[in-house]
Structures are given as C-alpha cells and as structure tokens.
VOLUMRO-52569 format. One record per residue (C-alpha): x, y, z. Coordinates in steps of 0.5 Angstrom, whole numbers. Example, Ala and Ser with C-alpha at 12.3 -4.5 7.8 and 13.67 -1.06 7.14 Angstrom:
<sites>
+-------+-------+-------+
|    xx |    yy |    zz |
+-------+-------+-------+
|    25 |    -9 |    16 |
|    27 |    -2 |    14 |
+-------+-------+-------+
</sites>
This chain:
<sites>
+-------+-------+-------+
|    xx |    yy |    zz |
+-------+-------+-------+
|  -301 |   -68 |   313 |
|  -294 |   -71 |   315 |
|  -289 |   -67 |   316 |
|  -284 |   -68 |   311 |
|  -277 |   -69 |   312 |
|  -271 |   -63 |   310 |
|  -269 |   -67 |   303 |
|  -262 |   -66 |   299 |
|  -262 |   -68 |   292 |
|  -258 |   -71 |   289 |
|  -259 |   -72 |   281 |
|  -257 |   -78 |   278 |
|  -259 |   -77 |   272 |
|  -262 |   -83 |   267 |
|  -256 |   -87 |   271 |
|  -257 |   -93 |   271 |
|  -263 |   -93 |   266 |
|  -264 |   -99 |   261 |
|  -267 |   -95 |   256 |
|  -269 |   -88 |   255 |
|  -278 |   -89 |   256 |
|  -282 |   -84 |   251 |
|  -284 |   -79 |   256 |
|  -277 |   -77 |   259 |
|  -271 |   -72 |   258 |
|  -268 |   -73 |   265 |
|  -263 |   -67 |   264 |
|  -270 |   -62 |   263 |
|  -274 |   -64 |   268 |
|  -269 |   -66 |   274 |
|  -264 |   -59 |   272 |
|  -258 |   -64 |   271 |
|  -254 |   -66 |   266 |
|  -251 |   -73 |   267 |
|  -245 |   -71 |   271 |
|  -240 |   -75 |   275 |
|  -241 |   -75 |   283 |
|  -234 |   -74 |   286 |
|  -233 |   -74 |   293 |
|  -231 |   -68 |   293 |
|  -237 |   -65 |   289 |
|  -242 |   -69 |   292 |
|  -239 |   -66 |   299 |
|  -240 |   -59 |   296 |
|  -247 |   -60 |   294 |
|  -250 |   -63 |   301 |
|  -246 |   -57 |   305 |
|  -249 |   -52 |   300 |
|  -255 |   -54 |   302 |
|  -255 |   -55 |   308 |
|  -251 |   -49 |   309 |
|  -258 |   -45 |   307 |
|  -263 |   -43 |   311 |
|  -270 |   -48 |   312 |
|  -277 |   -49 |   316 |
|  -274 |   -53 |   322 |
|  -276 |   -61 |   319 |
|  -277 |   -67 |   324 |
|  -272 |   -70 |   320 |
|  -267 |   -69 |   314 |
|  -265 |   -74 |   308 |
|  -259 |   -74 |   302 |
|  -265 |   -77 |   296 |
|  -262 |   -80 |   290 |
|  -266 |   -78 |   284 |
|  -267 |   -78 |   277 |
|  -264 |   -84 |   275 |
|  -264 |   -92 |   276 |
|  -261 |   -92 |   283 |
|  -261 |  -100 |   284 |
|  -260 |  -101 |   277 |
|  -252 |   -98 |   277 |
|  -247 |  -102 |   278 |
|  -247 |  -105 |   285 |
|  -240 |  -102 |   286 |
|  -242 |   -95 |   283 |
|  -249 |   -95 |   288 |
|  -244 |   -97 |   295 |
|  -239 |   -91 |   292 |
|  -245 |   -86 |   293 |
|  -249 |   -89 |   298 |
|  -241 |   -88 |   302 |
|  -241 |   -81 |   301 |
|  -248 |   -80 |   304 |
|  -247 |   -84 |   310 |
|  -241 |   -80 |   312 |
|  -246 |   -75 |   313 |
|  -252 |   -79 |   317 |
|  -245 |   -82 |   322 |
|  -243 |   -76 |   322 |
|  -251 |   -73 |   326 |
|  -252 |   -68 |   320 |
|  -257 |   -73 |   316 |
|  -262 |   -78 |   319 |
|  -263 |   -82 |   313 |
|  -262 |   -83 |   306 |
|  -268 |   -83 |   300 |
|  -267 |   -87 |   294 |
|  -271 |   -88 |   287 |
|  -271 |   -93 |   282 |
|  -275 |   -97 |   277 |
|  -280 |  -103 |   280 |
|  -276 |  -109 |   276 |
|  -270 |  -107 |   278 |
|  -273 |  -109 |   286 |
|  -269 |  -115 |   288 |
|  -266 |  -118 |   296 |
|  -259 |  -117 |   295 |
|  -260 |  -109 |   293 |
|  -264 |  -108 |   298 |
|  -259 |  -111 |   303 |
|  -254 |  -106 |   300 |
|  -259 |  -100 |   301 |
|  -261 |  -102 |   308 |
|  -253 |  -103 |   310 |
|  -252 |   -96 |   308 |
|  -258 |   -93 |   311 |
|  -262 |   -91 |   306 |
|  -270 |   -91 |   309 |
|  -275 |   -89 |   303 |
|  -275 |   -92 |   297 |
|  -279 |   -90 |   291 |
|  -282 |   -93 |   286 |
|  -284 |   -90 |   278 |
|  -289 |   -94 |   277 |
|  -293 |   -89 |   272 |
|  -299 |   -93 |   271 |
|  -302 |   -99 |   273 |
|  -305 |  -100 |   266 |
|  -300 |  -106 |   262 |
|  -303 |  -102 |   256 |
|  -300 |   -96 |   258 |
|  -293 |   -98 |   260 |
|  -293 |  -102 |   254 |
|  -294 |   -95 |   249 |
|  -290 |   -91 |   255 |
|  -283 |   -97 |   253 |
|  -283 |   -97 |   260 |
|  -280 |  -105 |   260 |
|  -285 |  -107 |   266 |
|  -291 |  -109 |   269 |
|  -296 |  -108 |   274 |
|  -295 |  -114 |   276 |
|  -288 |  -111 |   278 |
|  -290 |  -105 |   281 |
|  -294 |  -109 |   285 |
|  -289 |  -114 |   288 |
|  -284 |  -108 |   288 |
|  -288 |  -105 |   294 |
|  -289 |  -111 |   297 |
|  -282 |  -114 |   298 |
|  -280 |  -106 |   300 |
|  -286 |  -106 |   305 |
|  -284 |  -112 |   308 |
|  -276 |  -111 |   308 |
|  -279 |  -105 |   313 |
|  -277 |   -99 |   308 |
|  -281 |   -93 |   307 |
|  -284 |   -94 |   301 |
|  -287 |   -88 |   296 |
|  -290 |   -90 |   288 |
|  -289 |   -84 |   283 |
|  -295 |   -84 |   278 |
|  -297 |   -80 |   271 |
|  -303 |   -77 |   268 |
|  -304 |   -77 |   261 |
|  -300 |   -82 |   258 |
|  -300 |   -84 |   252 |
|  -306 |   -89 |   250 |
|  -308 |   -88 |   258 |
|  -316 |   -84 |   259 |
|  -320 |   -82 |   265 |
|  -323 |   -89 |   267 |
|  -315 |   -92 |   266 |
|  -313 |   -87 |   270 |
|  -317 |   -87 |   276 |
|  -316 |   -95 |   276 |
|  -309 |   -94 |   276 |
|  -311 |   -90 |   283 |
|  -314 |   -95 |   286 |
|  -310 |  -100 |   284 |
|  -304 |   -96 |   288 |
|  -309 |   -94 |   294 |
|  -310 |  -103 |   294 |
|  -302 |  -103 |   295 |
|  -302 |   -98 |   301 |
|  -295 |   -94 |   299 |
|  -293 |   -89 |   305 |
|  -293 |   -83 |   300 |
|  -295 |   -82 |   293 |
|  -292 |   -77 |   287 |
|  -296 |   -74 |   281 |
|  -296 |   -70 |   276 |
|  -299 |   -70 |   269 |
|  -295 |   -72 |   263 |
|  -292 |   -65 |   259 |
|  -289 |   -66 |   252 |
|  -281 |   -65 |   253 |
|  -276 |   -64 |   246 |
|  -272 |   -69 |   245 |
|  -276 |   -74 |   247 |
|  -280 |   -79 |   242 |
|  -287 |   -77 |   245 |
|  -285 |   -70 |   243 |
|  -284 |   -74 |   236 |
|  -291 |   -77 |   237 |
|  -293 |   -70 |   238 |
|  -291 |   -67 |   233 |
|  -294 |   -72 |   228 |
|  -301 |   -71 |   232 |
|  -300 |   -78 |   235 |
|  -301 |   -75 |   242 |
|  -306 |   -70 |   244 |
|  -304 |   -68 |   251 |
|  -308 |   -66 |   257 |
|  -311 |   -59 |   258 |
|  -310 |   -56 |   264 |
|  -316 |   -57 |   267 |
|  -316 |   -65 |   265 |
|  -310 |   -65 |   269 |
|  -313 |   -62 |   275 |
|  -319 |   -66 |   274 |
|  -315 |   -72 |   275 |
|  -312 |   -70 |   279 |
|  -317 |   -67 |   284 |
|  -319 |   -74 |   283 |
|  -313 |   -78 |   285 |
|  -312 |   -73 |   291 |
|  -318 |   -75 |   294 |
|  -317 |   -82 |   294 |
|  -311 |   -82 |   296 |
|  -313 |   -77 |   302 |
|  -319 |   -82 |   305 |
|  -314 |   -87 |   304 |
|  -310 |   -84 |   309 |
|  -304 |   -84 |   303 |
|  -301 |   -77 |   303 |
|  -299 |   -74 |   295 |
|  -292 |   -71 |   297 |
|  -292 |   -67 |   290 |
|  -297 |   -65 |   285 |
|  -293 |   -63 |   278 |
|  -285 |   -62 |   276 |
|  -281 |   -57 |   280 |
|  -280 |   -52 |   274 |
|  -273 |   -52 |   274 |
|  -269 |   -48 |   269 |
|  -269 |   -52 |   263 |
|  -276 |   -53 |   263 |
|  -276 |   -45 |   262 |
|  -272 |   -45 |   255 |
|  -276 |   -43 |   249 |
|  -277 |   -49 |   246 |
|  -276 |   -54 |   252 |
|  -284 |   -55 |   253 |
|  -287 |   -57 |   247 |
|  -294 |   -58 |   250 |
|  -297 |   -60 |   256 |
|  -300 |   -57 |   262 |
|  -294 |   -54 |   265 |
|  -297 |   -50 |   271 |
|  -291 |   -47 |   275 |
|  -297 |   -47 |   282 |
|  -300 |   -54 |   278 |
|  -303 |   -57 |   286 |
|  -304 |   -49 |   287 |
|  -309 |   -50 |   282 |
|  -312 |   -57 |   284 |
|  -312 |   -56 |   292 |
|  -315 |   -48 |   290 |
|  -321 |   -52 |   287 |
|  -321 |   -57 |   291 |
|  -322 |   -52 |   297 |
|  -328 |   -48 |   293 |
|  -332 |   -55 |   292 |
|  -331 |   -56 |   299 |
|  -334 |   -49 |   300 |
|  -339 |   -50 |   295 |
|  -342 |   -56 |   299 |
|  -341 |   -52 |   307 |
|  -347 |   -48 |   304 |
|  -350 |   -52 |   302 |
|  -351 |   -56 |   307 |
|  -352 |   -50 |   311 |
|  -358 |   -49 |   306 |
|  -356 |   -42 |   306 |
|  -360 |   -37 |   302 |
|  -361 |   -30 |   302 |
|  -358 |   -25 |   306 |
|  -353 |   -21 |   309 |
|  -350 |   -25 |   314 |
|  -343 |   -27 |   311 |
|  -341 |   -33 |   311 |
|  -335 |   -34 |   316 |
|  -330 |   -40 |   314 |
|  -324 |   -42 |   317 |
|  -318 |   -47 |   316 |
|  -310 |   -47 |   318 |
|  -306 |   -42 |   316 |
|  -303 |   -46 |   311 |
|  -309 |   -47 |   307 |
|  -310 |   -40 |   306 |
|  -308 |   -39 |   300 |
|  -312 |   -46 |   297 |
|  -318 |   -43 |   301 |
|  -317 |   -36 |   295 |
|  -314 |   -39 |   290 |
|  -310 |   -37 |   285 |
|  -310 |   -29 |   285 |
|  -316 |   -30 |   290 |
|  -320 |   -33 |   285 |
|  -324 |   -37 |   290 |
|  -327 |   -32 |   293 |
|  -332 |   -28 |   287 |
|  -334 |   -36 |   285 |
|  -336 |   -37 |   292 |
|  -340 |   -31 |   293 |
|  -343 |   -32 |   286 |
|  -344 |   -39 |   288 |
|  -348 |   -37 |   295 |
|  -351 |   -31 |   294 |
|  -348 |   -28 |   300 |
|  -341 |   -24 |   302 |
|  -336 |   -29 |   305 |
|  -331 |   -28 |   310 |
|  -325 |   -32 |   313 |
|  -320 |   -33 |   319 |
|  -314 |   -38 |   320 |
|  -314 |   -42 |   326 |
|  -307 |   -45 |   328 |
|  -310 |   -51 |   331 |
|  -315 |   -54 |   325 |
|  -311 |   -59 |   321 |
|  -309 |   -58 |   314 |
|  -314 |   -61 |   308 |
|  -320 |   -58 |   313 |
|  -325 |   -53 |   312 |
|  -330 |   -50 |   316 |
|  -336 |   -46 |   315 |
|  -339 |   -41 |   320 |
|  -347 |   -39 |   319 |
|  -353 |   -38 |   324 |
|  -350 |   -40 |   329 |
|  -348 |   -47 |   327 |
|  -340 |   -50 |   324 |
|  -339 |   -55 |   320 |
|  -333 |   -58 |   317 |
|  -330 |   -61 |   310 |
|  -325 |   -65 |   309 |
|  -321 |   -66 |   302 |
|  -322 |   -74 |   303 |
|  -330 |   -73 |   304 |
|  -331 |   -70 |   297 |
|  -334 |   -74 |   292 |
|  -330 |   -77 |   287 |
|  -332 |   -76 |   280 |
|  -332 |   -83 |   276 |
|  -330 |   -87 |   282 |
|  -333 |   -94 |   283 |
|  -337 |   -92 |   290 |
|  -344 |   -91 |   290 |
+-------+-------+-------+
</sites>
C-alpha cells in the first residue's frame, strides 16, 4: 500500500470536454456545477481545505478533476496552473495533479504542465476495448490510451489510468482484458469504479428503453475483485474503487440504476479478505475441534477482515467448523492475512489469490 498524498480538489467540471460521453453527468458525480474559478474562489477553497484537520500525508496536492484539463484553452490552463503554483512556491503544496483525456496528450501540453509543477497525471481511459469506447462516444482508442501512458512516462510524470466496469456493450471477458491490457502499460496508480446509470445522461436513455442492463452488486464486486488482484501482484496500486457519493448522487432520482454502494471497496476488500480466510484453513487442513482460528492483520484492515457489519465473520466460522478469533498487528502490512492454528502461521496476500477467468493457469 502507498501512502497517498493530502489531495485538494479542485473540479472543473466537463471543462474542456469535447462532447458529452454517454455515461456522464459531470455535476452529479463531481458535486460541482460548472462554475468560474477566480483567484479569489480558488484561493478560498484551497485555505478551506487545508484549514481542515487531516491524517498527516508525506506530501499534498491541489488536483484538477472532472474535466478535460489539457483540453482548455492553453491560456485558461497557465490561469489555474498559476493559481495553484503560488501555493507550492508558497511550501503549503508539494505538487500538483491533473486529469484529462488520452487524445488530448501532446509535447507542448506537457511543457506547460511541467513548468508549473504539476507531477501526476491522469488518464480516463475507461476501457482498452475499441468496442467499448466506441458505444461509450468516447472519441478515442486504446491505441490513444497506450501512447498516452507512455509519452507521460517517459516525460517523467506520475502517471495514473482511470477505468470502468459495465459499460455498455463490454462483458466480463472484456473487461478482464481491458486489465491486463492496463497492467501491460504499468501506470503508478489506477481508479476504478463500476458503471451507474445517471439522469440526464443518454445511458439513462438506453436504460429506460431496456437497451442497457447494469451490473448487479455482486458483478461489480466481482470484477472488481478481479481487477484488484491483478493490480496488486503487479505491484500497481487501486487509489479507488467506486464514486465518492456526493450530495447530488443522494437526490431521489439522480441514480437511476446501477451498483451504487456507498462502501463499494468495503464490499470488495471484505470479500476478498474472506477468501483469503477461507484459503488459510484450508491450507491448514483444519477440521473439527475447539481450537479457534487466530487471524491477524494490520489495524487498518480490520474492517476488511469482518466485513460489512461483521458479516465475514459467521461465514468464516460456518466455512471452518471452528470459532474464530483475531488480533492486529501494527507491523504486518496491508493487504495480508495470517492464520494462527496448531502451532503454525501462515500468511495470505491479496495479489496471491486466484483470479477468476484470468489467462493464468
């Protein structure tokens, strides 16, 4: 696990945007109507935030997101990038974060972005299945997404890939491709989340019409789940799993369908943990008996180790035959469980589990 940076946002919403994709209504998911950042408003959202109480970070960033950042005017993009530079010459923020489309990547663009300090890029890719993109109005290719990556890698960026499950004419075998394309292109980070069905969008359209079926819960977990172990053995970290569920995305009405899950990696990192549980035992060959089962992990796993309202646990007692007990330990590191049992431990981590459909053997 990385230790992420303090992030600041700042939303653009569809700014820079050069049409509207099926899928999206900025404003809902990003909790921002398109507005006009002043220097006077963006200086009093970065002091509010910073102002707030937070976990100490090894670093901070002001991040632009929700928008098309490279695709603004370049004169509107040195404007912002000004705005928050005074803040990293100023020693309150190390660097800066920006998001923007794949076919929007071009030398002079990231010119401008390295000389105002921006470090991180990242690219909404979506998929890696031209089909995909294509049903999604996406206006690019994988081929974009791919050359993308690597003219930011090689410029010396921090590169992350932003990706959706469920999207409209996409299946589990396509998506499961779409992950080991992106694990092929190694970004630094990786964001995904499952495709909801928002109003005043055309996929709402499609919905209505019984055009579109969206992904169940329990699909989206499930690949999800996938994704996550991928990512993980690859050494790729997954710095989000489902939308931040903002105030908009609560209105009656605003949601139409969709696994919209306001613990969505809750749910995936809950399950997960329980099959690493259920491969201990078994491993242990454990039977019956009335020695527990002792399993440990980081204290920042023990929500993941019982799931959701403790749901983990009578599975696993059901599973084992046995009662369970557990314990923290602040030197183990996240993602790993250890089982206790017979005077043996043994460990588990999230990239050791098998990946369902995956091409490995």
């Amino acid at each position: 696990m990385i230790d992420r940076p303090l992030i600041v946002p700042i939303f653009i919403t569809q700014a820079g945007c050069p049409h509207r994709c099926l899928f999206c209504n900025g404003s809902k998911i990003t909790g921002e109507e398109r507005a006009f950042w002043t220097e006077e408003r963006f200086r009093a959202e970065v002091e509010k935030y910073l102002g707030r109480p937070h976990r100490k970070r090894s670093a901070r960033q002001i991040a632009f997101y929700g928008g098309n950042f490279t695709g603004l005017d370049e004169t509107e993009q040195r404007r912002l990038l000004r705005f928050a530079k005074r803040y990293i010459d100023g020693g309150l923020i190390d660097s800066l974060r920006v998001s923007t489309r794949p076919d929007y990547i071009q030398p002079r663009a990231l010119e401008t972005l390295q000389a105002h300090g921006v470090a991180t890029v990242e690219i909404g890719a979506q998929s890696m299945d031209d089909g995909v993109l294509e049903k999604s109005f996406r206006g690019h290719t994988s081929e974009d997404v791919a050359a993308a990556v690597s003219m930011l890698k090689s410029a010396g960026f921090e590169t992350g890939v932003h990706l959706m499950a469920g999207l409209p004419g996409d299946s589990v075998e396509g998506f499961h491709r779409t992950v080991e394309a992106v694990i092929d292109l190694r970004p630094d980070t990786v964001r995904i989340h499952p495709t909801l069905v928002f109003e005043g969008t055309g996929l709402a359209e499609l919905f209505r019409s019984g055009r579109y079926t969206p992904l169940s819960v329990k699909d989206a977990v499930e690949l999800c789940k996938y994704a996550l172990i991928g990512f993980t053995r690859a050494g790729i970290p997954v710095i989000r799993l489902g939308l931040q569920t903002t105030t908009e995305m609560k209105a009656v009405g605003s949601v139409l369908a969709g696994p919209c899950h306001p613990a969505f990696r809750c749910l995936v990192e809950g399950e997960l943990f329980r099959d690493m549980a259920f491969h201990l035992a078994s491993r242990m060959a454990v039977g019956g008996g009335t020695e527990p089962l002792v399993f440990s992990m980081s204290p920042r796993d023990l929500s993941n180790f019982l799931g959701l309202r403790g749901c983990n646990l009578e599975r696993i007692r059901a599973q084992c035959g046995r009662d369970i007990a557990y314990d923290t330990d602040s030197l183990m590191t996240r993602g790993v469980l250890a089982l206790s049992f017979g005077g043996k431990t043994v460990e588990r981590r999230i990239g050791d589990l098998h990946r369902r459909g995956s091409r490995e053997t």
